[in-house]
TIDREN-433164 format. One record per residue: y, x, z of N, C-alpha, C in turn. Coordinates in pm, whole numbers, plus 32768, in hexadecimal, padded with zeros to 4 digits. Layout:
N
YXZYXZYXZ...
//
This chain:
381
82FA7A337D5382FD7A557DE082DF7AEB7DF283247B3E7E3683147BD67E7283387BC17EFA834C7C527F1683577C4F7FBA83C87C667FC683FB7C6F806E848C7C7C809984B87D0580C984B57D64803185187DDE808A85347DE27FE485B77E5F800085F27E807F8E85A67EAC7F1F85217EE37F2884C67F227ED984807EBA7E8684577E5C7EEF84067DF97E5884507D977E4F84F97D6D7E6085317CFF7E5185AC7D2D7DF485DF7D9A7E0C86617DCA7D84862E7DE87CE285BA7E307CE185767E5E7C8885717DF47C1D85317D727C9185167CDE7C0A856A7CBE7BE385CC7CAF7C4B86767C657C0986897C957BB286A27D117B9F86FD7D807B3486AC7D787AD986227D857ACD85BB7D797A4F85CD7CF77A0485CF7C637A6285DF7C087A4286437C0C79DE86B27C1B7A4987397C0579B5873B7C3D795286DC7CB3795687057CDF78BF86B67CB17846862B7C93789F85E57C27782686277BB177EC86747B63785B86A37AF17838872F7B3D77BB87547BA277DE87A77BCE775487417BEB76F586E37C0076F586687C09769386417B94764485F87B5C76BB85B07ACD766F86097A5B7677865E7A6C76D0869279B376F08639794E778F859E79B677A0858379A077F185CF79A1788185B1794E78DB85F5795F7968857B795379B7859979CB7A29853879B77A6E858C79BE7B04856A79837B5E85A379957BE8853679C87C6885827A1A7CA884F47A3C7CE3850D7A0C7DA284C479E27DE984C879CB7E5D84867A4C7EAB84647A3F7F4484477AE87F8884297A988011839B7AED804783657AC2809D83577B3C80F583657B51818C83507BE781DE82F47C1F81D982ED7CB981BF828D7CCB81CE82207CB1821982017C8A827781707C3E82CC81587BD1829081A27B81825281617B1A81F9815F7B35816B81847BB3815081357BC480C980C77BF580D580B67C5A814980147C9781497F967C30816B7FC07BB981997F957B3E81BF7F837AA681917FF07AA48159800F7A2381317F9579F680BC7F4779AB80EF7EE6793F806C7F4F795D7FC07F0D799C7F737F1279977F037F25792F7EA07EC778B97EC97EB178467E857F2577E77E8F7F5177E77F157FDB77B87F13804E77DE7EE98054787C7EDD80C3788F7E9780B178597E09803C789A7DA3800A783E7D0E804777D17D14801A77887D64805676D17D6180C376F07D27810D773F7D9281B776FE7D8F823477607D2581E978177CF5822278397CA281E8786B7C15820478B37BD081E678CE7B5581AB793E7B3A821779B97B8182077A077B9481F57A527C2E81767A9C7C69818A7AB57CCE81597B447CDA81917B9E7D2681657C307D3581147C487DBD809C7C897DB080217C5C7E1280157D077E2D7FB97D197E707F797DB27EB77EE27D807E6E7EA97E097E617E0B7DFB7E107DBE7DCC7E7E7DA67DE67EFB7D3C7DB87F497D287D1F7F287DB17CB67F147D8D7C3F7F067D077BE67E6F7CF67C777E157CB97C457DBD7C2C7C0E7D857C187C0D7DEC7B7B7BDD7E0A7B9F7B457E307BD47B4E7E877C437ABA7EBE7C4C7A627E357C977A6E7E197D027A517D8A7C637A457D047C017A797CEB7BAE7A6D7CB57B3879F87CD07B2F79FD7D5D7AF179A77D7F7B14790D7D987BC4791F7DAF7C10787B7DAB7C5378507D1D7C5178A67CBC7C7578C07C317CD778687C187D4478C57C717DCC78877C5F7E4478D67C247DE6793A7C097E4E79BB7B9D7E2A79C67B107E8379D17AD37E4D79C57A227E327A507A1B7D877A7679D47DA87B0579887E147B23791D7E217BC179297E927BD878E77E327C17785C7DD77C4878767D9D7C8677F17D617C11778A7E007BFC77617DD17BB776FB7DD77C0A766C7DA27B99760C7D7C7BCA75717DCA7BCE75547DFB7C3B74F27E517C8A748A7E9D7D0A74D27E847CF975517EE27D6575B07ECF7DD575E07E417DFB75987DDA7E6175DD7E257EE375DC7E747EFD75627ED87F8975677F497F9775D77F6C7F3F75CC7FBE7F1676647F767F5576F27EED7F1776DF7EC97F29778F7EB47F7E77817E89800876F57E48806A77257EB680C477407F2780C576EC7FC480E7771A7FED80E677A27FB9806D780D7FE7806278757F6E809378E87EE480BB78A77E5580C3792A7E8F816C79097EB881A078757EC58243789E7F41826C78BA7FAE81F878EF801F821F793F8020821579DC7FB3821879C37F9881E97A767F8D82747AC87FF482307B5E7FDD82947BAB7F7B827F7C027EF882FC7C237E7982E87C5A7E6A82827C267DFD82177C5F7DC2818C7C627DF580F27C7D7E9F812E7C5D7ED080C07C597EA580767BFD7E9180757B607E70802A7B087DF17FEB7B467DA280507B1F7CF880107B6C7CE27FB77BDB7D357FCC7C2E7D477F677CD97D517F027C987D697EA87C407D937E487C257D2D7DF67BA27CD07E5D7BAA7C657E337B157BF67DF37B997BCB7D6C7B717B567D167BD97AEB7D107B637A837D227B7E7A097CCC7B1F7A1E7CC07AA87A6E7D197A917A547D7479C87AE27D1F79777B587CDA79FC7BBB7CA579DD7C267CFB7A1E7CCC7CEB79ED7D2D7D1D7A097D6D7CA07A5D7D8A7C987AE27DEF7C377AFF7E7B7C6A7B2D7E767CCA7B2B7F0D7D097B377F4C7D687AD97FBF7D957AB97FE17E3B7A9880227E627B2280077EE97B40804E7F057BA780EE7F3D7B8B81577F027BB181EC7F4D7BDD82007F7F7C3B81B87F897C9A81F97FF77D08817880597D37819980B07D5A80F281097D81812881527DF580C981497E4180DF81837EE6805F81897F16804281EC7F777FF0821A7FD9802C824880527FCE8253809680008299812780528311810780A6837D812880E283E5810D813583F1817881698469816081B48493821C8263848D821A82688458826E831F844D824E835984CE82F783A384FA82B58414856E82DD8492856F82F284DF859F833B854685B5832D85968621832685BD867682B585CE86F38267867D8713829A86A186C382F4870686F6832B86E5874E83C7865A872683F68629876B8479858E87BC845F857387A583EE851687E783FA85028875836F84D888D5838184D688F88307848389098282840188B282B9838D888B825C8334880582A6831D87C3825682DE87688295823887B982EB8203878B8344819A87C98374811887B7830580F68837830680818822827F7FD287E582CC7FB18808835B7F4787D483697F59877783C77F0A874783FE7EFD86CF84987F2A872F851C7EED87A785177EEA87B7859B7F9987FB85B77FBA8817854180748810856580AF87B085628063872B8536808786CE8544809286B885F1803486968614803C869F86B2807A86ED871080A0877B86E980E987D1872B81A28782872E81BD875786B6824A86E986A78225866F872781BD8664870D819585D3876981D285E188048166867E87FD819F86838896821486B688CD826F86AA886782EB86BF8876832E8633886F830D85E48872833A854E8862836E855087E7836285728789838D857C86EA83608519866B82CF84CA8693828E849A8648828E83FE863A829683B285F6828D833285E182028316859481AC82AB85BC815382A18554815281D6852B8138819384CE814A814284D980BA80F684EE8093806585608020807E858980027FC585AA80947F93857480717F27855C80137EDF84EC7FA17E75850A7F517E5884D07F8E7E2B842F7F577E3083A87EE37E7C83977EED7F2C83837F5C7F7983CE7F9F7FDE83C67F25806783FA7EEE8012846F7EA1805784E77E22805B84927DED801E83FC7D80800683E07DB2806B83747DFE8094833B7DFB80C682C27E2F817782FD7E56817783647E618210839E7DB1820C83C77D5E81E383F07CAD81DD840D7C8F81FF83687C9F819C830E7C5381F582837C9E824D825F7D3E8273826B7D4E831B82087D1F836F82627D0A838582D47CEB8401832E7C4083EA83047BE683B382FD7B5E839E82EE7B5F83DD82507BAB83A182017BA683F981657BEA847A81677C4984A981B17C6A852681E77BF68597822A7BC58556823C7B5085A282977ABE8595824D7ADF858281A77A50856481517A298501814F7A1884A681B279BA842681CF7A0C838C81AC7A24839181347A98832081337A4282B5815D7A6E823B81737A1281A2818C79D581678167796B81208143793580BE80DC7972804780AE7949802D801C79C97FC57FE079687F4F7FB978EB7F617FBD78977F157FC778477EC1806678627E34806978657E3C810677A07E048117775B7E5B80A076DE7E3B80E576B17EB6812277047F1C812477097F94817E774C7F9A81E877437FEA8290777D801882AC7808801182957841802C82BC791080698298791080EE829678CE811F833078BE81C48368785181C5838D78348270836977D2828083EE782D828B848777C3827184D077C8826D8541783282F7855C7806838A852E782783EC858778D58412851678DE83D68499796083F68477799A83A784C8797782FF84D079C382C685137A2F82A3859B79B2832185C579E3830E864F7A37839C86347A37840586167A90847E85DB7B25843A85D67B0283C185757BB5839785437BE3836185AF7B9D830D85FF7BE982A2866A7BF3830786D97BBC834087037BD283DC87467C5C841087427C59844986BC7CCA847786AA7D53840586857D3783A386647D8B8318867B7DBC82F487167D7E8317876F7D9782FC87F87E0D839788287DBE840487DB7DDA846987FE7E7F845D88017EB2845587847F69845787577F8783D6877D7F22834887B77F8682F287D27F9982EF88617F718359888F7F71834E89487FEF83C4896C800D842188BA80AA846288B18118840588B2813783C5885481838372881381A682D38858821682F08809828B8286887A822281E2889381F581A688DC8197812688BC81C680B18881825880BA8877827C8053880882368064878B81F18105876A81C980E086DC815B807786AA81288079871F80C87FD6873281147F7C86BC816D7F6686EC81DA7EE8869882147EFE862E81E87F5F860B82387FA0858482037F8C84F0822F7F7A849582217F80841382718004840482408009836D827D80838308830780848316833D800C82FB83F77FF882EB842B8007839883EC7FF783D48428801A846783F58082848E83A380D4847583A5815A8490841381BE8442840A818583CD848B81A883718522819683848517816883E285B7812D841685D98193847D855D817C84D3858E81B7855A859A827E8528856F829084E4856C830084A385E5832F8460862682E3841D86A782D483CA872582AF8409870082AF84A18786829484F18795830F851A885F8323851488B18376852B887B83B885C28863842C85E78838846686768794842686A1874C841E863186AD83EB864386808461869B862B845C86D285C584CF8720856184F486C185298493864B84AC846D861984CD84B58583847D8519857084AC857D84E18427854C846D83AB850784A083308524849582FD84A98475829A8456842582478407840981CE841E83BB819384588411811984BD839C80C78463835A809A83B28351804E8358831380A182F182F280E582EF82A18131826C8290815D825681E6815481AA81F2815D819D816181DC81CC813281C7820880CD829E8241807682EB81EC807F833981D1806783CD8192804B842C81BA8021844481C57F9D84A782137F478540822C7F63854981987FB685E6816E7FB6860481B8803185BA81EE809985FF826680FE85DC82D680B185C782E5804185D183828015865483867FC086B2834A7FCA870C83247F6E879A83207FD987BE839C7FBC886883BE7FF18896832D801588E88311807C895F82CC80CD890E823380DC8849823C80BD884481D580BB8844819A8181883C81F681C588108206823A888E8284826488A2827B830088E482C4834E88AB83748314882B8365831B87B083EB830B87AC83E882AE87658418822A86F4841981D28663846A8203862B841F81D2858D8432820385838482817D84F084E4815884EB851F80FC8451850A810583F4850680A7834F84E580BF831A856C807582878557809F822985B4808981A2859D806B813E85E8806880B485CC8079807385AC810F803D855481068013854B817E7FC285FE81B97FDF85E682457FC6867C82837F208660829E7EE886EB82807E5886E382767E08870182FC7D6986A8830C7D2186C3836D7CA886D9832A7C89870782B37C148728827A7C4E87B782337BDD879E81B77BF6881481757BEA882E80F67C0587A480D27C57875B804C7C9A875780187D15876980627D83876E802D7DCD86E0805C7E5786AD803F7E3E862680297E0385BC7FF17DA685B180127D3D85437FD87D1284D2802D7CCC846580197CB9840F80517D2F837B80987DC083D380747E1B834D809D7DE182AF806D7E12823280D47DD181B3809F7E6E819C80597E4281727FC27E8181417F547EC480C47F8F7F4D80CD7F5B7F9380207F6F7FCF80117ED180597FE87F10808D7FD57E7280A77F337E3B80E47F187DFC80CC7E5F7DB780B17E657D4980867DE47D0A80667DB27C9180AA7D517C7080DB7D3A7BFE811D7CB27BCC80C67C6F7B8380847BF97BB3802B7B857B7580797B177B45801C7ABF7B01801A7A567ACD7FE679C37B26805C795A7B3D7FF579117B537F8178D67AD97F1278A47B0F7ECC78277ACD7F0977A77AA67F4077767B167F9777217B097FFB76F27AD3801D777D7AAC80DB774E7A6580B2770A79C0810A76DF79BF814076A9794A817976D478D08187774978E581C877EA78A28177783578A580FD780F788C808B78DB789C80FC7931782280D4791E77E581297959774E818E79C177908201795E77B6826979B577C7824779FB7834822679DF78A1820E7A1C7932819C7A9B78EF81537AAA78AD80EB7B13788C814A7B47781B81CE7B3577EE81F57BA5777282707BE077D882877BB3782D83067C227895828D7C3A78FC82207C43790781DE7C94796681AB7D1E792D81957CE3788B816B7D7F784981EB7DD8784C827F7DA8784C82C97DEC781C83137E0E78BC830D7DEE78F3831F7E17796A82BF7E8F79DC825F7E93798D82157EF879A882167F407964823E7F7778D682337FAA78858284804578A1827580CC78718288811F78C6832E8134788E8378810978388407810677FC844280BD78668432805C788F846F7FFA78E88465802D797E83DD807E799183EE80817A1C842481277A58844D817379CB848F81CB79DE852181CC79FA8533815B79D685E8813079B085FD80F57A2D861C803079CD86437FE77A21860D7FB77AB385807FDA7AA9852D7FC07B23857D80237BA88536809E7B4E857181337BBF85E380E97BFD863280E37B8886D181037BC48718806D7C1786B780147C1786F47FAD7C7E86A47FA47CFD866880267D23861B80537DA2859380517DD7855580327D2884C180317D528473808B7D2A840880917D7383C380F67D8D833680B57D1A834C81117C7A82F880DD7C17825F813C7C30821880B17BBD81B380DF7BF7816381407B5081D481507B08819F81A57A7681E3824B7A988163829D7A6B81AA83297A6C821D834F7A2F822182F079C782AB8306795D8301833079BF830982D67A4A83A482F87AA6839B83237AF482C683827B0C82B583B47B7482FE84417B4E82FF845E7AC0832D84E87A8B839284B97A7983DE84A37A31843384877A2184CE84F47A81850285397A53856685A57A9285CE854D7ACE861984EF7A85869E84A37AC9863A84667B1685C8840D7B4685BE83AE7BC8857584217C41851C849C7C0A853284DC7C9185A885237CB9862C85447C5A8692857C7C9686BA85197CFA86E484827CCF871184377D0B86D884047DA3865B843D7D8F860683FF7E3E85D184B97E7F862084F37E7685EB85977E86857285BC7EAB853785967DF3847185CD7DF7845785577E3B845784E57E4983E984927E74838384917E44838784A57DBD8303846A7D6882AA84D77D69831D854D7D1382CC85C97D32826285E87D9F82A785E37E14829086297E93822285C27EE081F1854F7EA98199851F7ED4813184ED7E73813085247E1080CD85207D9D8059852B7DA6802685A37DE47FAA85C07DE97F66853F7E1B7FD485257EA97F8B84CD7F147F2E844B7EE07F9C84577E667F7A83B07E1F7F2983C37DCF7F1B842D7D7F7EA5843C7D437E0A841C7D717E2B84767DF17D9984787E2C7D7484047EA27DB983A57E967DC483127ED37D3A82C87ED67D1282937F3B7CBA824B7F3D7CD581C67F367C6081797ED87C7F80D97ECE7C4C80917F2B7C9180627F607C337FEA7FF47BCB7F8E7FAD7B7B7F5180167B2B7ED47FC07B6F7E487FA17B367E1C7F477B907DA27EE37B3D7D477EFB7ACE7D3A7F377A777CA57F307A837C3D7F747A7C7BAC7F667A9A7B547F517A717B5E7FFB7ACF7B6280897A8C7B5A810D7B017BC981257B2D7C3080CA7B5B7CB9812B7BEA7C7F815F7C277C3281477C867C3781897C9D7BF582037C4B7B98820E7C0D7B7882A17BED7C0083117B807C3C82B17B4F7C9982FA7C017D0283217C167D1882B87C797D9982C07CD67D6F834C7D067CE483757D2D7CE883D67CEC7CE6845D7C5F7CAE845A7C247CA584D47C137D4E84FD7BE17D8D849C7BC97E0A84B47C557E4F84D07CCF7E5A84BE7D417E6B84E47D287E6C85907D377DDE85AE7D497DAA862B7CDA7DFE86787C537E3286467BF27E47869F7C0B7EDB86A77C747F2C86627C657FAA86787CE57F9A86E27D557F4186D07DC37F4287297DA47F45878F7D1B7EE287A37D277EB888617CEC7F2988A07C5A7F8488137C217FE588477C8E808488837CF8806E88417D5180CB888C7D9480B789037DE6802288FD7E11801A89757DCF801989C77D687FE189E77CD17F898A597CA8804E8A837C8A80778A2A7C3D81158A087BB881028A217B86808E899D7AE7808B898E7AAE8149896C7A21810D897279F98170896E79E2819C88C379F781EB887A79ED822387E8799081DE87B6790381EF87C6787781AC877F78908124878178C080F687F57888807C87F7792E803D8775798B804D878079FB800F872B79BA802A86AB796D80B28673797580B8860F78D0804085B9788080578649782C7FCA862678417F34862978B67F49865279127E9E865779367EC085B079927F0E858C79AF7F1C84F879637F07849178EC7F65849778737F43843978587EAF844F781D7E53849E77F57DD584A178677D74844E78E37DBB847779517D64846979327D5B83B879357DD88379795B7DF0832578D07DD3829978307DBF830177E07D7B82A8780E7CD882AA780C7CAD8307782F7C11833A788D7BD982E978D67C61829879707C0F822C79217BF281B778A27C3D81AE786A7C1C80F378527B8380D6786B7B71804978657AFA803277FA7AC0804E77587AEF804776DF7AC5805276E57AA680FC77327AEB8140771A7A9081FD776E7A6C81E777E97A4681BB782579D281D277EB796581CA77B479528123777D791380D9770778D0811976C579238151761778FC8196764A78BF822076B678F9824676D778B982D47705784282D17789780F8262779977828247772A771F822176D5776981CE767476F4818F75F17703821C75D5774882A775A2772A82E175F676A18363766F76A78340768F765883B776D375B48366768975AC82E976C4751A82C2764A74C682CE
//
């Protein structure tokens, strides 16, 4: 199981078949939308496939319902270390739980800024030209949930103060917090209010249509396949995310997938020997690249033919990914990650007041640790 756009659904096919010219193995892959992959119960997918490609936040999840097979298994150790020092930023690491591997990562993404290099002649390098586009009606941001939560942590790690990943802390202080949602209110009181409703791929669209107004997406996850000639009316061209500190690009919140194992299957064997080799940085320079996915090994971040072919994608947003921040993984955050979504949404539209949303967040965001869950169920049985 992957998701439903060209990026994590061509990549498997084309990989697939060529293993099956390899091993004899067959693998078929099914595809779920994106909102139900960032969502969808884990455990149920395990049930029902073999192989499934997950995002790291779920791994605390997946550890605690132990419905994913580790992959670090014995005899393979040259392998993983082949694939933890092909890693771009913390993709490898996002995916290591409690001194186990349950994923390799194939695709690597962070927030980064998408452009359009037919109207503009550099992407904007800080925020506050970011906003000057804004108020030109130029800007798209995407702000649909969990979209609206992950533009709140790269601007907070932009500005030094990334979030806490541990939820017996805080998330923010009080006075960054209210800084980001500040300036979160600030560009969404520019910008068209559909971006409310928006994901990454529909900000990307409306961007990539013939006579767009919209040149600009200064926080949004990449997508390789609009950097890629005649794939779109436009081509979009990406960048580093534009800066509000004095960092540099730093602090973007890390995305990206992993290809796991179920527990369940019936095939660990085979399903864990095309996950090594499908991550492996030969494969995801080639056949991966070239059937439109966006890999997650440097092999194809350097690699000269796949940035000719997507003009500098990889290049030109490198740093960003380097200096990526990992969200929290514990067994509660993805509960949390959406409630807290929803509580910064309403705090924009409604126009709560700064302190108080960002003390709804903190509560939200101790209330996800496993120990109050935990103490809260075993007080009400």
């Amino acid at each position: 199981m992957t998701w439903s756009h060209p990026r994590g659904y061509d990549p498997m096919v084309a990989c697939s078949s060529l293993w099956r010219q390899r091993t004899g193995v067959s693998i078929e892959w099914d595809k779920r939308s994106l909102q139900d992959f960032e969502s969808f119960p884990v455990e149920e997918l395990a049930r029902a496939y073999d192989l499934i490609v997950i995002d790291h936040p779920h791994v605390g999840q997946i550890t605690a319902e132990r419905c994913l097979e580790p992959l670090d298994v014995v005899a393979r150790e040259a392998e993983r270390a082949t694939l933890a020092s092909g890693s771009v930023g913390q993709s490898y690491p996002s995916y290591n739980w409690q001194g186990r591997q349950w994923a390799f990562p194939i695709d690597a993404a962070s927030q980064v800024q998408a452009w359009r290099p037919d109207a503009l002649d550099a992407p904007p390098p800080r925020w506050s030209d970011v906003l000057d586009l804004a108020r030109q009606g130029h800007v798209l941001l995407p702000l649909r949930p969990p979209h609206v939560l992950m533009v709140f942590y790269t601007l907070a790690g932009n500005l030094g103060h990334p979030c806490a990943t541990d939820p017996s802390r805080d998330l923010v202080d009080i006075e960054t917090g209210s800084e980001v949602f500040e300036t979160m209110c600030e560009i969404a009181a520019l910008v068209d209010p559909a971006c409310f409703e928006m994901d990454p791929i529909a900000v990307s669209e409306r961007m990539a249509e013939s006579g767009s107004r919209f040149v600009c997406a200064p926080l949004i996850y990449g997508y390789v396949s609009y950097a890629v000639t005649g794939f779109r009316a436009i081509r979009l061209a990406f960048a580093d995310i534009p800066v509000i500190g004095a960092s540099g690009p730093v602090g973007s919140a890390l995305g990206g997938t992993g290809i796991a194992v179920s527990a369940f299957s019936k095939a660990k064997e085979a399903a864990i020997d095309f996950a090594y080799w499908v991550a492996s940085g030969d494969v995801q320079r080639s056949a991966y690249a070239a059937a439109g996915g966006q890999p997650g090994h440097e092999a194809a971040w350097e690699d000269q033919a796949v940035n000719a072919a997507t003009g500098n994608f990889y290049r030109d947003t490198r740093a960003t990914l380097e200096g990526a921040w990992v969200r929290p993984r514990h067994d509660g955050y993805m509960v949390f990650q959406q409630a807290a979504s929803d509580r910064i949404l309403s705090g924009m539209t409604s126009r709560h007041q700064s302190r108080q949303v960002v003390a709804d967040l903190n509560r939200l965001f101790r209330e996800s640790s496993p120990a109050q869950v935990s103490g809260a169920a075993g007080g009400g049985a």
